[in-house]
C-alpha positions as CSV (number, residue, x, y, z in Angstrom):
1,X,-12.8,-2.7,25.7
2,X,-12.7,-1.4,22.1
3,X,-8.7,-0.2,21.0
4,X,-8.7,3.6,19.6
5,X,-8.7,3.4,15.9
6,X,-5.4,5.0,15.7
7,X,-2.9,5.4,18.6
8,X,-1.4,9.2,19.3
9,X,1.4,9.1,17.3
10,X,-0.9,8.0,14.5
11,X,-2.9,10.9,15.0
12,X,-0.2,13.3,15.1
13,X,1.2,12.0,12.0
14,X,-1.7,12.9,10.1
15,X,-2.6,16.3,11.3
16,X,1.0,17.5,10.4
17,X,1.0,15.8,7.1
18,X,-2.6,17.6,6.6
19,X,-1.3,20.7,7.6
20,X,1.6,20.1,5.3
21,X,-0.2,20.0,2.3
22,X,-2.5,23.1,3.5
23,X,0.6,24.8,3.8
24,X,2.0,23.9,0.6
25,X,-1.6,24.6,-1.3
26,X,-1.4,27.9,0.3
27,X,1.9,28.3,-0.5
28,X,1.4,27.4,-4.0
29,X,-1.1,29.5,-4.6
30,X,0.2,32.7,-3.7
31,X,2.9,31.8,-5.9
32,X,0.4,31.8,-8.6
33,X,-0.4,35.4,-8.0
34,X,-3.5,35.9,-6.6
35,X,-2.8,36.6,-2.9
36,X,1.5,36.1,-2.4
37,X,2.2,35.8,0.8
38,X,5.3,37.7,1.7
39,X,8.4,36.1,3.6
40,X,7.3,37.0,6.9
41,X,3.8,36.1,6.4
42,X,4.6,33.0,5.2
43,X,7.1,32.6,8.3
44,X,4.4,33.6,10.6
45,X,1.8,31.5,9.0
46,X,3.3,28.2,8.8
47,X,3.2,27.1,12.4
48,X,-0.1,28.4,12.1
49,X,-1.3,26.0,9.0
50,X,0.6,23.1,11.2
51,X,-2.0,24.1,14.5
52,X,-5.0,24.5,11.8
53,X,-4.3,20.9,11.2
54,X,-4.1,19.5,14.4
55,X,-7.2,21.1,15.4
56,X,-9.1,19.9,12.7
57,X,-8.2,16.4,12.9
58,X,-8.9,16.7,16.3
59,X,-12.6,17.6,15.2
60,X,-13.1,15.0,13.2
61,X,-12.8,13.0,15.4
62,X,-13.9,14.0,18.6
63,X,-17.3,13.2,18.0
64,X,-17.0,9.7,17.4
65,X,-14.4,9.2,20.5
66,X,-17.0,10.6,22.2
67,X,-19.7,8.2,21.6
68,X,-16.7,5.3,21.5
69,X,-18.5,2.2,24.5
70,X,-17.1,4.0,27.7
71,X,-15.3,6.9,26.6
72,X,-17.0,8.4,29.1
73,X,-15.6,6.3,31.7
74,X,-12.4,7.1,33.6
75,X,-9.4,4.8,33.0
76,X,-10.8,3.2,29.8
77,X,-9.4,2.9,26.9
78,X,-11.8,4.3,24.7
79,X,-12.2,7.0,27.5
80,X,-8.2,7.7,27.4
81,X,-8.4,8.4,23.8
82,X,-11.1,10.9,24.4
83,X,-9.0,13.1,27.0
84,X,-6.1,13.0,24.4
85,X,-8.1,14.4,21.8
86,X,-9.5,17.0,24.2
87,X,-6.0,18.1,24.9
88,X,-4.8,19.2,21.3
89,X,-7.9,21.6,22.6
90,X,-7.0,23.0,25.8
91,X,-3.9,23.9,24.3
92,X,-4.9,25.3,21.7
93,X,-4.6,29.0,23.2
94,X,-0.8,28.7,24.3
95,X,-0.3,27.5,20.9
96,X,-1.9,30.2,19.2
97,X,-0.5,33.3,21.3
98,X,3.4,31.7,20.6
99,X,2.2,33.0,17.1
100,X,2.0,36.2,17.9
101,X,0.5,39.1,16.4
102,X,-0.3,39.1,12.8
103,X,2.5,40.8,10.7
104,X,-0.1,42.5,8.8
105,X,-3.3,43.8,8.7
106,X,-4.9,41.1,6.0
107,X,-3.7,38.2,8.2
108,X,-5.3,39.8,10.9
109,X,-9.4,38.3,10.5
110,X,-7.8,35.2,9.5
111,X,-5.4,34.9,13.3
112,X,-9.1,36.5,15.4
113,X,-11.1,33.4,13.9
114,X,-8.3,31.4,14.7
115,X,-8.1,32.8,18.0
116,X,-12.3,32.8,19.0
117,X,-12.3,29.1,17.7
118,X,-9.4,28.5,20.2
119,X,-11.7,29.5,22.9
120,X,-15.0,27.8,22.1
121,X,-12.9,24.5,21.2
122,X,-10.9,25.3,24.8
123,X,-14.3,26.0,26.8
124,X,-16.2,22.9,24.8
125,X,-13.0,20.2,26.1
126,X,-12.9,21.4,29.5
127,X,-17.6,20.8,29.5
128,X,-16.5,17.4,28.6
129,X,-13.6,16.6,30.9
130,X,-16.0,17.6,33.8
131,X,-19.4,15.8,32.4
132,X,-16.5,12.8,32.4
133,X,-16.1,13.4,36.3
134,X,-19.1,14.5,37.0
135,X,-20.3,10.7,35.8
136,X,-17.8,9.2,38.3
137,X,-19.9,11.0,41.0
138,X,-22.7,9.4,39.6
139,X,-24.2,12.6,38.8
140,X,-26.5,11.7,35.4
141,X,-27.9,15.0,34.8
142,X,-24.9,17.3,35.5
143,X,-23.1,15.5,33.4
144,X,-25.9,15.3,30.2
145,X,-26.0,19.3,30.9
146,X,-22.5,19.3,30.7
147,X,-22.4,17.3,27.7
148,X,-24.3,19.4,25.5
149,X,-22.9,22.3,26.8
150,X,-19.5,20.5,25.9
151,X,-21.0,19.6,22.2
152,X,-22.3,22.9,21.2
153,X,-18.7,25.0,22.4
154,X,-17.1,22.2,20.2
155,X,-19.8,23.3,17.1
156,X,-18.9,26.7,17.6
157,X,-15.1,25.9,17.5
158,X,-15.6,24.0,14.5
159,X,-17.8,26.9,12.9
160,X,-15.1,29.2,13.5
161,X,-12.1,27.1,11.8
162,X,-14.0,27.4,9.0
163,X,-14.6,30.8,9.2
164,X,-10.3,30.8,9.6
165,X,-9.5,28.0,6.6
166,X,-12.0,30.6,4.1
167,X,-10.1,33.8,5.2
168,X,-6.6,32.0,4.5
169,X,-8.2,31.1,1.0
170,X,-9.3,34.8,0.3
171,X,-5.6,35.4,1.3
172,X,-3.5,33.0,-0.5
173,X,-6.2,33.1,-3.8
174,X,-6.7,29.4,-3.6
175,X,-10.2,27.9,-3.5
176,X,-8.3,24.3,-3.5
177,X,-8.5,24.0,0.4
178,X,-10.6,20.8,1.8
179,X,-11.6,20.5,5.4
């Protein structure tokens, strides 16, 4: 069996220190003028950047966890690292409502795409998880349906934190932002 690339903890690490620096380029930039954020949008939005960045690493790698040699076996390794990474996912909903509403109206496209990605990204990990059983009932083509069906919810996520990182650009004024 193949070891993850990088343990949990690892992973963690690095989505908060991503959403750090989105934080602070967003920060920065609404400083500059453009777009300030006031206090409470700031307040509201930081916990927000921090999820944007867990989700996102979470993307990135998801794909190739997914193809990892028997991820898609229970109790491996490789397939333990998958359902990790498909948690940050299916709690990706709780961790967006403890946000709360949007304390204004421009932060309010920016929290929906948030929101809609949540769901796709939610609907995509929970495809997989039962493609992953649905192979330990030996059932090949349930589980290839389920797959894609998994893959493409995961697309539209992915489509849809995009959509969110541009609208907290148009916000803040900064066009420094990386995925």
């Amino acid at each position: 069996m193949s070891k993850p690339r990088y343990s949990a903890p690892v992973r963690f690490l690095a989505a908060t220190v991503f959403a750090a620096c989105l934080l602070a380029a967003v920060a920065g930039a609404a400083t500059a003028g453009a777009g300030k954020l006031t206090p409470a949008e700031s307040k509201w939005f930081a916990p927000l950047a921090t999820d944007y960045g867990k989700f996102a690493l979470a993307l990135s790698l998801v794909q190739s966890e997914e193809l990892a040699k028997n991820a898609l076996v229970t109790g491996s390794t490789t397939n333990h690292t998958l359902v990790e990474t498909l948690s940050i996912f299916t709690s990706c909903k709780s961790w967006i409502k403890a946000a709360g509403k949007a304390p204004t109206a421009r932060l309010a496209p920016f929290l929906t795409s948030m929101q809609a990605s949540c769901g796709h990204l939610y609907t995509g990990s929970l495809a997989i998880a039962k493609a992953i059983g649905a192979l330990r009932e030996a059932e090949g083509q349930k589980a290839a349906t389920l797959l894609k069906q998994g893959t493409t919810e995961l697309k539209k996520g992915s489509t849809l934190l995009a959509q969110a990182e541009r609208q907290a650009v148009a916000i803040s004024g900064s066009s420094s932002l990386k995925r």
